[in-house]
N, C-alpha and C positions, 0 to 999 in steps of 0.2 A: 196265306193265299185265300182269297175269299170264295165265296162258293159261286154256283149260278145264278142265285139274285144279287151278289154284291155284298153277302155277310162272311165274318171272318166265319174260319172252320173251326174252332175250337173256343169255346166259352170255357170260365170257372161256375160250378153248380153255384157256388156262394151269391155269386154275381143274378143270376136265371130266378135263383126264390124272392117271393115279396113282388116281385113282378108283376105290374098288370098286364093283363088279361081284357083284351076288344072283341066283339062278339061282329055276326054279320051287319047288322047296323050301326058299328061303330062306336057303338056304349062300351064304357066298361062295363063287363059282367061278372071280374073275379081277381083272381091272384094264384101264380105258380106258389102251390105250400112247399113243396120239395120235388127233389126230382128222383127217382127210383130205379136204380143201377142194376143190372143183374150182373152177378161178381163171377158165374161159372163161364160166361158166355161173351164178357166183356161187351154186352150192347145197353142202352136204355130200354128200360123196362116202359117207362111213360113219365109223364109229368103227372103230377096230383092237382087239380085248381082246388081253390077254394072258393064258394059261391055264395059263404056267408056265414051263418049262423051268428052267437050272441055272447062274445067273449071268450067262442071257442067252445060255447057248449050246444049241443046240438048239431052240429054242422058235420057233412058228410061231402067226401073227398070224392072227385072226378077224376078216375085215372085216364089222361087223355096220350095218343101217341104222341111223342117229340116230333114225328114229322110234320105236325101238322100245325105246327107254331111256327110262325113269321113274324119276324121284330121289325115293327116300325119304327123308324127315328124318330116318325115326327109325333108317334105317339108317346114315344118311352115306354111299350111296350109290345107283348104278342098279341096279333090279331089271329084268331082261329077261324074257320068257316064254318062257323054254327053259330044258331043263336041263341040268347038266353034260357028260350023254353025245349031249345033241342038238349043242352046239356041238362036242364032240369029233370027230364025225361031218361038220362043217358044213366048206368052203370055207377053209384055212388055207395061208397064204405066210409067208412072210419077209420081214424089213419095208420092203430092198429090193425086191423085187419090188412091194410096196403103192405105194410111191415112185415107180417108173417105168408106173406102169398107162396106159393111157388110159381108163380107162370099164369095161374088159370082167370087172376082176375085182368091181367096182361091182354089174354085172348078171349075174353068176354068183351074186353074196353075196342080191341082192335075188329072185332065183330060188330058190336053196335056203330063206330064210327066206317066201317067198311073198307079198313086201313088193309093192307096187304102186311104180314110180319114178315120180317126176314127171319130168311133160313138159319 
C-alpha cells in the first residue's frame, strides 16, 4: 500500500544506503551512509548522510530524521529541505559515535532540524 505521496510503506535498509541525497536546490549534496534503528522501541533513530570527506577519512556523519526524506524517481534519490550549508552547519559525529549513541544524538539531530520525535 503506498503512503500519501505515492511511495510504497516499507523499504529494505540495504536498498535506502549509498543513496543520493538532493539538497533544496536540487544539487546533490550527499549519500544515506546507513540507517540507524533503535532495537528497544522498534522506530528509526535517523538516517546518517554523508557529505564527503577523502576515502573515508575525515568525514563526519549527519544524523538526519527519516521523515524528512522524500524519494524522487526522477532523481534516484532523497531530496531533503535543507541546503547544503544548513546541514553543513547541522549536528555531525563520526560513525562511531552514531553506533554507540543512546537516544541523545537522535534528539540533538531532531532539535536542530525542528522535527517533532515520536512518543
Amino acid at each position: 500500500m503506498p503512503t500519501a505521496s505515492g511511495h510504497t510503506r516499507v523499504i529494505a535498509a540495504s536498498k535506502v544506503k549509498g543513496t543520493s541525497i538532493y539538497g533544496t536546490d536540487g544539487h546533490k549534496i550527499g549519500s544515506v551512509e546507513d540507517v540507524f534503528l533503535d532495537k528497544m522501541s522498534n522506530n528509526i533513530l535517523f538516517a546518517a548522510l554523508g557529505l564527503g570527506g577523502f576515502l573515508g577519512i575525515g568525514e563526519k556523519f549527519h544524523p538526519v530524521p527519516w521523515s524528512v526524506l522524500d524519494y524522487d524517481e526522477t532523481k534516484g534519490g532523497y531530496v531533503i529541505p535543507y541546503s547544503k550549508e544548513e546541514l553543513k552547519n547541522a549536528p555531525a559525529f563520526e560513525l562511531s559515535e552514531l553506533k554507540r549513541n543512546d537516544g541523545a544524538i537522535r534528539d540533538q539531530a531532531f532539535t536542530y532540524y525542528k522535527v517533532d520525535k515520536l512518543q
